[in-house]
N, C-alpha and C positions, 0 to 999 in steps of 0.2 A: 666497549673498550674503555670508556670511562665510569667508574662506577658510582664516581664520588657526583655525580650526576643523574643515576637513577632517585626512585621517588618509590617506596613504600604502599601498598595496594594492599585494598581486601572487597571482596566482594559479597553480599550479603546473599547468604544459602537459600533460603527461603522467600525472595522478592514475589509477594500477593499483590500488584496493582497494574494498571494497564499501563501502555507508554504507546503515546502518538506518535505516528510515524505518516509521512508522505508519497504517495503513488500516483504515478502521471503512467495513463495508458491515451495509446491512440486508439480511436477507435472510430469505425462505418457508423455515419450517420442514417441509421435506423432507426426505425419505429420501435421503443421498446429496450433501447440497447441499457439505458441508466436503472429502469426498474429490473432488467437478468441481474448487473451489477449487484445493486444494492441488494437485490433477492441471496447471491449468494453469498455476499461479506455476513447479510445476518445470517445466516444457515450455519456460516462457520461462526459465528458468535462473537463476530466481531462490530464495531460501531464507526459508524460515516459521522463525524462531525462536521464535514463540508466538504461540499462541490465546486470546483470552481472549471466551468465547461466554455473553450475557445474554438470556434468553427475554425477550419485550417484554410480547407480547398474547395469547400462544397461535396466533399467527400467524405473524409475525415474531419473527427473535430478531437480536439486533443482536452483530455479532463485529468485535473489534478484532484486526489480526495487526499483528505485528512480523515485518516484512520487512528482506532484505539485495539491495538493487539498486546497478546499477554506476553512474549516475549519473538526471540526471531522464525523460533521455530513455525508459531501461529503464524508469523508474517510470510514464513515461506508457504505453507500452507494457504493460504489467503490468494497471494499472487499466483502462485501454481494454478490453481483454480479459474482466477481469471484470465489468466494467460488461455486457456482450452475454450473460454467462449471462441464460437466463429466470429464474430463482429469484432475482436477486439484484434490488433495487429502487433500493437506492441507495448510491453509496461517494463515501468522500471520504477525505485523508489530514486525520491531526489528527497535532498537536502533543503531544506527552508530558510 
């Protein structure tokens, strides 16, 4: 409703580079549970720049990762994925 307040945009057609993004899943502390993860971010081609893993309950321990995906589509792909482990309960991406 006011125009004189919009801002001018362009988005570039062709963006070639990764862009890091943040995912906190909870997940059953298991034997194994961080190597299924990391097994399948790389599968999907994507990279773990860091872990950062806080025991909850003795049950659950909650891991934030710092990931590098190619845009949201790979990042939906990515989570989708880890969301179907058994071990893991619950992810979501957060903001840093």
């Amino acid at each position: 409703s006011k125009p004189e307040k919009w801002i001018d945009v362009e988005w570039e057609e062709n963006l070639k580079r990764d862009f890091t993004t943040y995912i906190r899943l909870l997940v059953r502390n298991q034997r194994g549970v961080l190597a299924t993860i990391a097994a399948i971010i790389s599968d999907l081609e994507s990279n773990i720049l860091n872990v950062d893993i806080e025991e909850r309950d003795g049950i659950h321990s909650s891991m934030t990762l710092t990931v590098e995906v190619k845009d949201r589509i790979h990042l939906a792909r990515v989570m989708r994925r880890l969301r179907n482990i058994e071990m893991v309960d619950r992810i979501h991406r957060v903001r840093q």
